[in-house]
C-alpha positions in Angstrom: 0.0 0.0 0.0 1.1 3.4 -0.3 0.6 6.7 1.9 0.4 10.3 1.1 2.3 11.6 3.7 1.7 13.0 6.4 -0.7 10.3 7.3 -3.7 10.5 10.2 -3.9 7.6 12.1 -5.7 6.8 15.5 -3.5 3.9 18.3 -3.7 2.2 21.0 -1.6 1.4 23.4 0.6 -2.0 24.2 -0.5 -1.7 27.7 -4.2 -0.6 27.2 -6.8 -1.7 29.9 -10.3 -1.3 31.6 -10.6 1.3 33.9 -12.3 0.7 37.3 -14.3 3.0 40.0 -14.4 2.6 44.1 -17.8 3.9 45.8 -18.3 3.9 49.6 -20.4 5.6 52.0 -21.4 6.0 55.6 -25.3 6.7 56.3 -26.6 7.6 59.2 -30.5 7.8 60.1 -32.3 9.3 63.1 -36.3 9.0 63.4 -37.3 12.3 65.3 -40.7 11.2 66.0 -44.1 13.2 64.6 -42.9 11.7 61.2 -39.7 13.5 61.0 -36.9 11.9 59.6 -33.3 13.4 59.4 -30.3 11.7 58.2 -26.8 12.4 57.2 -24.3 10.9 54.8 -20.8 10.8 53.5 -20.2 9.7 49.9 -17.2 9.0 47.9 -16.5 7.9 44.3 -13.3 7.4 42.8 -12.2 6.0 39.3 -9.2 5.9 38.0 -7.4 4.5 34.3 -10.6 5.5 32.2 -9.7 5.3 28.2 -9.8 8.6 27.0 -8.6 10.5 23.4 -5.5 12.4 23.7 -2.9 14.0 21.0 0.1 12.5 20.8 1.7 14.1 18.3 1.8 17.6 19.1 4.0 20.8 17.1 6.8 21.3 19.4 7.5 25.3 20.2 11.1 26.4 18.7 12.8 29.3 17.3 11.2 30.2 14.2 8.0 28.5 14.7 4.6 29.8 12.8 1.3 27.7 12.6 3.0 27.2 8.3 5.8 25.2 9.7 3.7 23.1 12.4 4.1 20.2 10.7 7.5 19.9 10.6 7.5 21.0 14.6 5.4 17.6 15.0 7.5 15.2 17.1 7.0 12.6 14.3 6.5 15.1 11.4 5.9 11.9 8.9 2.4 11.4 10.8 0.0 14.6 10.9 -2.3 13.8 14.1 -1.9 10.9 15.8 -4.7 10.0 18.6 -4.4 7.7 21.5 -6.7 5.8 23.0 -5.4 6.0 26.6 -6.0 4.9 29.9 -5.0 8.2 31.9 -8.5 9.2 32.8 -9.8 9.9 36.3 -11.8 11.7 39.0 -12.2 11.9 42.4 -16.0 13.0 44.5 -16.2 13.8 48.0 -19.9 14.5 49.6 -22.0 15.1 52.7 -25.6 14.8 52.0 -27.8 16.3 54.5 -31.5 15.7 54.4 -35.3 16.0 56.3 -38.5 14.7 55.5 -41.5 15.2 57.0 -43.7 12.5 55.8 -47.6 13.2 54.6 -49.6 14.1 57.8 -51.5 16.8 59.3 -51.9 17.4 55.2 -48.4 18.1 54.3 -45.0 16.6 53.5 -41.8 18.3 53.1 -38.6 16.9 51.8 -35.2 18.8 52.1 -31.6 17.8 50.8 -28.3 19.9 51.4 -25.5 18.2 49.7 -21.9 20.0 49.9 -19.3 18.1 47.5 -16.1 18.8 45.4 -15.8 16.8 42.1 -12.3 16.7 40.1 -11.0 15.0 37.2 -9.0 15.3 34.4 -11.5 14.7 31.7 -15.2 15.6 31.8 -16.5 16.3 28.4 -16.9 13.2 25.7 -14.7 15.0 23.6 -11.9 13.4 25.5 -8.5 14.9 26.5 -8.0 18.6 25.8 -4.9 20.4 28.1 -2.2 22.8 27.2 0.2 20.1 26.9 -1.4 16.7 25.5 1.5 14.8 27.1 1.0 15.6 30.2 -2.1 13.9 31.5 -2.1 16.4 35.0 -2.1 19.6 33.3 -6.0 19.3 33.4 -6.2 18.3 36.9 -9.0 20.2 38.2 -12.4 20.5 39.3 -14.8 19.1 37.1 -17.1 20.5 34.7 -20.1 19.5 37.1 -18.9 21.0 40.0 -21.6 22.2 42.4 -20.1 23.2 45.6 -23.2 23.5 47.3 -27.0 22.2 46.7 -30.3 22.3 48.3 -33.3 20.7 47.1 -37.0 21.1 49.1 -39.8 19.9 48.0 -43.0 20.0 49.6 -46.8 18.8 49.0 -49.8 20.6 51.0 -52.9 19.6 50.7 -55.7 21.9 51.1 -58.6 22.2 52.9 -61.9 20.9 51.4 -64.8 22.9 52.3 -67.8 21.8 54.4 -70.2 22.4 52.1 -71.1 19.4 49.9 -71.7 21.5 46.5 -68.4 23.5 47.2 -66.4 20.4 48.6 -67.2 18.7 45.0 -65.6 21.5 43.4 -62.6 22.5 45.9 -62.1 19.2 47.8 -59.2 17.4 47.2 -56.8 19.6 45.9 -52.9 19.6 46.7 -50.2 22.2 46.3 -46.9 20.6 45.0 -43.3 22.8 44.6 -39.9 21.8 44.3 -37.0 24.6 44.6 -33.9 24.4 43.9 -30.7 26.4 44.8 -27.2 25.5 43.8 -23.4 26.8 43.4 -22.5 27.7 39.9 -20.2 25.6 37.4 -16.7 26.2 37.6 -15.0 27.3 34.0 -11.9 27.8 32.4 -9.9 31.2 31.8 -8.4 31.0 28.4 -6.0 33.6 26.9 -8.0 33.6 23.4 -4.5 33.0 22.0 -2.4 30.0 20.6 0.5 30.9 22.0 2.7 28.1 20.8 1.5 27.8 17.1 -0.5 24.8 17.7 -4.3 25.5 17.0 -4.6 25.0 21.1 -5.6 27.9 22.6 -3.4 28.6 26.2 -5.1 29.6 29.1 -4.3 33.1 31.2 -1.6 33.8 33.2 -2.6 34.6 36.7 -0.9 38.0 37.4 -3.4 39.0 40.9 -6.2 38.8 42.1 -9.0 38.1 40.5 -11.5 37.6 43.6 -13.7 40.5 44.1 -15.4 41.9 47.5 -19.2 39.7 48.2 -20.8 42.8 49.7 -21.2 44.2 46.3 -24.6 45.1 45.4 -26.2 42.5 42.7 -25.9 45.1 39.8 -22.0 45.4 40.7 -21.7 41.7 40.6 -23.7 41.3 37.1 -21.2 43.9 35.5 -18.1 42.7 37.0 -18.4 38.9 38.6 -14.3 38.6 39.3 -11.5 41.1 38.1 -10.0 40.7 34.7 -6.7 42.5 35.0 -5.9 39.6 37.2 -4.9 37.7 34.4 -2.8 38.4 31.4 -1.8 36.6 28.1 1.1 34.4 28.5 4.7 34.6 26.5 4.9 33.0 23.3 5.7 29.4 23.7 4.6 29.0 27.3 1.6 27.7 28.9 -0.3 30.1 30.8 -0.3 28.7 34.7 -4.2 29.0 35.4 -5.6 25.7 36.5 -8.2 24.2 34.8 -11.7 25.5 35.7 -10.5 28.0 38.0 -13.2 30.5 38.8 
């Protein structure tokens, strides 16, 4: 057979194998009496050698070096992109869940659940592996893209009163009010430069130069207009990696 160089191919490796996960969990459960039921709970998840699509041929940064000449910066400049399917995947969770319910009497329930968690990994979207430098599997290390610090959901069901009045109670009678609300912690995200700082269609993310952490006593139209300070960060040097973590505000 013959190749038109540079040819695209996709690998796996010599020592590829199944990733696994760990789960455990302490519950504890105290009946209050009057139908109330509180209980608390420690979860944990861990997973670790998950396959997941990385570049291994990546344009090295050099004197001279424009995205025309990538290519030839390619660590084996006879392949174009080479993708791995590699088993450098994994995340760790850590939770307490927190919860109440008043079960149906005196006509009304309520249901309440506080979790407060941190969820990392080095991988969350399907799209696989996507750092500054594909050859180093920490450089994403981070929290993960479903990161919700803190989360509290209440539901509640009330039914309401019937009247005593037999043509009234036939139209009003047995009616319930349901609601669920829900309040959370935003999703963490990613502060990227904007720029491909190392002529390698991957865009760098910001250099940290302060900080970008503004007061919380700030009215609500201060925080719309300005949620964290941008002159914290600035665009790093060609050929470096900006040194921003990952999902860091």
């Amino acid at each position: 057979y013959q190749y038109q160089l540079p040819v695209r191919v996709t690998s796996y490796p010599d020592d590829f194998q199944s990733g696994f996960s760990q789960q455990w969990n302490v519950n504890l459960q105290r009946d209050l009496g009057r139908d109330l039921v509180v209980s608390a709970a420690y979860v944990g998840t861990k997973a670790q050698d998950l396959a997941t699509s990385r570049q291994i041929n990546p344009a090295v940064f050099g004197p001279g070096a424009t995205l025309a000449n990538r290519q030839q910066r390619r660590l084996y400049p006879q392949f174009e992109s080479i993708s791995s399917f590699d088993p450098i995947g994994r995340s760790l969770y850590h939770g307490m869940q927190l919860s109440v319910n008043k079960r149906f009497s005196r006509g009304y329930s309520v249901l309440a659940n506080y979790t407060l968690s941190k969820a990392k990994d080095n991988a969350s979207n399907d799209d696989g592996f996507s750092p500054q430098d594909p050859l180093d599997p920490n450089d994403t290390w981070g929290l993960g893209n479903s990161d919700q610090r803190h989360r509290m959901v209440t539901s509640i069901l009330w039914e309401l009163p019937s009247p005593q009045a037999a043509a009234a109670k036939a139209v009003l009678g047995g009616w319930q009010l349901n609601g669920i609300v829900t309040l959370s912690s935003g999703t963490p995200f990613t502060v990227s430069s904007g720029l491909d700082t190392r002529m390698n269609f991957q865009t760098s993310r910001a250099n940290v130069v302060g900080d970008p952490n503004l007061p919380t006593n700030r009215s609500q139209a201060e925080k719309i207009a300005k949620y964290f300070e941008p002159t914290a960060f600035a665009i790093p040097a060609n050929g470096t990696f900006g040194n921003t973590p990952r999902n860091f505000l």
